[in-house]
C-alpha distance (Angstrom), angle and dihedral (degrees) to the residues before:
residue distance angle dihedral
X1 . . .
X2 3.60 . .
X3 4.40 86.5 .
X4 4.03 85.1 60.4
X5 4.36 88.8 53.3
X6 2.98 92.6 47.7
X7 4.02 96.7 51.3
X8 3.31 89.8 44.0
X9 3.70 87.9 60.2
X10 3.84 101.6 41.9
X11 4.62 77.3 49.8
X12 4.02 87.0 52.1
X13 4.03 92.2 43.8
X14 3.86 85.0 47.4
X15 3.73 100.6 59.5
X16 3.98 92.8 33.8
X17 3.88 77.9 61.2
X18 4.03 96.8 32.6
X19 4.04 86.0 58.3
X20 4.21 98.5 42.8
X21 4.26 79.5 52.1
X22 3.75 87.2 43.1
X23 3.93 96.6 49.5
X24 4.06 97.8 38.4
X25 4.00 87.9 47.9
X26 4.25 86.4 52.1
X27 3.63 93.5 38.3
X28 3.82 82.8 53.1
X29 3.64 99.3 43.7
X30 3.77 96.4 45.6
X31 4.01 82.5 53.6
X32 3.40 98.0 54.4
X33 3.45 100.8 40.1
X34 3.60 107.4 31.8
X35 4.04 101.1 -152.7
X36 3.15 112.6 -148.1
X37 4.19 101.4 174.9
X38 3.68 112.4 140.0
X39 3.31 97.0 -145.0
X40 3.86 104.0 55.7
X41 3.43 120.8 91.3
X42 4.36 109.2 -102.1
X43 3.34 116.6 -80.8
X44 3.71 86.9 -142.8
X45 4.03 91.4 58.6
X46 3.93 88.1 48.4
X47 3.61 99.1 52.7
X48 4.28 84.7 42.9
X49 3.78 87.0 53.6
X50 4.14 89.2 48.2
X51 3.83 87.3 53.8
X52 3.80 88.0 51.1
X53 3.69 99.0 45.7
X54 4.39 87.3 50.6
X55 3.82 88.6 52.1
X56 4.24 92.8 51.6
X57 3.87 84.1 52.0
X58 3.27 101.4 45.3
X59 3.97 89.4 46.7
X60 3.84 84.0 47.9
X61 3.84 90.0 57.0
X62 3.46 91.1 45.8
X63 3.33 95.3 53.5
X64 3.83 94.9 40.6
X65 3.95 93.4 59.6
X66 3.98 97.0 67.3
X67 3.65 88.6 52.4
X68 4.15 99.7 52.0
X69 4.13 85.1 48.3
X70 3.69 87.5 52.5
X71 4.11 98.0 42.6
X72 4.07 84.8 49.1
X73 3.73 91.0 61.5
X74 3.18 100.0 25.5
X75 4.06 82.8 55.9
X76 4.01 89.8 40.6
X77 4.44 92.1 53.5
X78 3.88 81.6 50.7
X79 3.69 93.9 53.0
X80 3.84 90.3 38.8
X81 4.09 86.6 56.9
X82 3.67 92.9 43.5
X83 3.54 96.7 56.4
X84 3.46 97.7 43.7
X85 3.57 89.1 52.5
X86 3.67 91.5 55.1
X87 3.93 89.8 48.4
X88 3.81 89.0 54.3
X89 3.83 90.4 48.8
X90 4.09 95.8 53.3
X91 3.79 87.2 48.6
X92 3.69 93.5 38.0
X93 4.27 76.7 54.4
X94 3.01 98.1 41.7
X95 3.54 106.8 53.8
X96 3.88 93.2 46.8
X97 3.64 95.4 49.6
X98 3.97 89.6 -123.4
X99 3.51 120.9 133.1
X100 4.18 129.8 -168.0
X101 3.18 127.1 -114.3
X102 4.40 116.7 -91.3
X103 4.07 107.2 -87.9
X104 3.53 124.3 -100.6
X105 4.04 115.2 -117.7
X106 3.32 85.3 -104.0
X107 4.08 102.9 49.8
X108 3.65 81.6 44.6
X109 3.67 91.2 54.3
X110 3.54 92.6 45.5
X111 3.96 95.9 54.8
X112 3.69 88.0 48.4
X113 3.67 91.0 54.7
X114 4.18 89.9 45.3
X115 4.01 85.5 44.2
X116 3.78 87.3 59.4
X117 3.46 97.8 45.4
X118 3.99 96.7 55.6
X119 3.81 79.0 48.9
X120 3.77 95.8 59.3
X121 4.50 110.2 96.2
């Protein structure tokens, strides 16, 4: 869980730095070639628009890093409960002398997968 924040970061950080390119490369190209087609849209407006769409992203990002703090606890309490659950259980077991029934491939895959996730940082 924690690999997919972070790539969703490094994607955010990408097109923060995909538009600066973007609107230095226009800023330069308008410069050097001074357009002056009626029928495009302004350059001015464009470049305007760029600085607009950086700003959403950024406030997206902004926005987006409260709630990945938040799912990693919120995903580390649930692990917490799990487990202690599971504790409770083999003493619960243990104390009665009763024992489950073996896993099916699939609960066994399933615990793996949960294993792996209270693994993750």
């Amino acid at each position: 869980m924690e690999a997919e924040v972070e790539k969703l970061e490094l994607m955010f950080q990408k097109a923060d730095s995909d538009l600066n390119y973007i609107q230095h490369r226009l800023e330069y190209e308008i410069k050097a070639n001074h357009p002056e087609s009626a029928g495009e849209k302004n350059p001015v407006t464009l470049l305007k628009e760029m600085s607009a769409m950086k700003s959403r992203y950024q406030a997206l990002f902004a926005r987006f890093k409260p709630l990945a703090a938040e799912q990693k606890e919120t995903k580390n309490r649930i692990c917490a409960a799990v487990n202690k659950t599971m504790i409770a259980i083999q003493q619960l077991q243990k104390q009665t002398d009763l024992e489950l029934s073996a896993l099916t491939e699939e609960e066994k895959a399933a615990t793996e997968q949960f294993k792996s996730h209270m693994l993750d940082p």
